[in-house]
N, C-alpha and C positions, 0 to 999 in steps of 0.2 A: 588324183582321179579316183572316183569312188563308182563302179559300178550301179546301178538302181536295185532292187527288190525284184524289178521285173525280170532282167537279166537274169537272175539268178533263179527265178523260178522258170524263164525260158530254156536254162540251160537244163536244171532240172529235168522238165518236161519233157526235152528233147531226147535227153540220156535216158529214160525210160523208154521211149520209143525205140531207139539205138539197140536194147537189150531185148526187143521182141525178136520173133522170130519172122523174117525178111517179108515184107509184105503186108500182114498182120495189121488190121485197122483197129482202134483203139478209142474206145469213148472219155470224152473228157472228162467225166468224171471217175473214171478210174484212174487217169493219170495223175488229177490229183489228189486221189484219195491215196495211190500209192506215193506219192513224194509229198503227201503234206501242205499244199499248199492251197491256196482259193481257186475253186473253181472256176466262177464268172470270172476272175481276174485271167487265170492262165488260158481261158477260152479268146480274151481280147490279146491274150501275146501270142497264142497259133495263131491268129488270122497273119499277125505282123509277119511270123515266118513262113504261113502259106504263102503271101505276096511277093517274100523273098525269096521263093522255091526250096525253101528247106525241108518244107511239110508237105504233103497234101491234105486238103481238106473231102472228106466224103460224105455227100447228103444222104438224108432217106432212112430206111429203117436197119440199111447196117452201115450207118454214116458213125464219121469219128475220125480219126488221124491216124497217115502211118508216113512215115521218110518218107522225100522225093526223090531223096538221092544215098548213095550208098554212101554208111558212116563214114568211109575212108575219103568220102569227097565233100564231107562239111565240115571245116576250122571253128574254131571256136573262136575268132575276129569275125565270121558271117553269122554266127548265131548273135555274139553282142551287136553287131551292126545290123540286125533285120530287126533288133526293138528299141537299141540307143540311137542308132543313127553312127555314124565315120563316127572313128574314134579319134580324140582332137585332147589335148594336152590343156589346150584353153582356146579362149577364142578367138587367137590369131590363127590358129593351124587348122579350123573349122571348116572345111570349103563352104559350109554355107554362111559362114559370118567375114571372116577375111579379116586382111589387115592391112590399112593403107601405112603404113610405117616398119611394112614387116622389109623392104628391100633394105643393106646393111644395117637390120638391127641385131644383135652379140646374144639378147636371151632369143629373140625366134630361132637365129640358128641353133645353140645351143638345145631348145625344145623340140628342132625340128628332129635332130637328130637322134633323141633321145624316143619321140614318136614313133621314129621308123624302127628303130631298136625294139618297141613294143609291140608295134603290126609284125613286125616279121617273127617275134614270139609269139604270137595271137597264131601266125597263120600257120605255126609247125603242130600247135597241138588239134587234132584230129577228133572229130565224135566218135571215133572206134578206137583211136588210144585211149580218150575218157571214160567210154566205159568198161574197157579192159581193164581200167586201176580200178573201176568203182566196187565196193565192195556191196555185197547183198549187205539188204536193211533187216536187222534182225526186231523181231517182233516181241518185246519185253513179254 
């Protein structure tokens, strides 16, 4: 399983936000001019996690982004899941593709289990532990 690009700069994103001070609306181009990343791109990955209620999105002349919710109540399995989609081993364990061979198959079980092992890693780490470890970006 390999994460996307986009993930990463969602997560990105997010953990700048996380590091503002509570409330705090944020243009998108400072979010990614501070983590580096594409603008128009990380603008199509907030819309994903405004939809998933991660974000809010603010119009107008002091429109931009801040949390919807406090860092302590978003996982970092809800941030890859508002731009990958469930996280799925392959595409037996997919809810949206399925598997008509999955009833006593020996690798589904073995992946299922090995899935759940993952979500329930996903769901302990917290956007306010991540950006508790994350270190300031020093500026060469």
């Amino acid at each position: 399983m390999k994460l996307t690009r986009g993930a990463d700069y969602g997560t990105l994103g997010i953990l700048y936000l996380a590091r503002q001070p509570r409330g705090r609306v944020v243009l998108i181009n400072e979010i990614a001019e501070a983590q580096g990343v594409p603008e128009s791109y990380l603008a199509k990955i907030f819309q994903d996690m405004a939809k998933a209620g991660l974000v809010r999105s603010h119009r107008g002349a002091r429109g931009g982004f801040s949390l919807a919710r406090l860092p302590e109540e978003i996982t970092l399995r809800q941030i890859i899941e508002a731009i990958e989609g469930p996280v799925a081993l392959n595409r037996c364990l997919d809810p949206r593709e399925g598997c008509g061979q999955s009833a006593g198959c020996s690798v589904h079980t073995a992946l299922a289990e090995v899935q759940r092992t993952l979500i329930d890693a996903l769901d302990t780490v917290t956007l306010q532990s991540l950006a508790a470890q994350q270190l300031p970006t020093q500026v060469p």
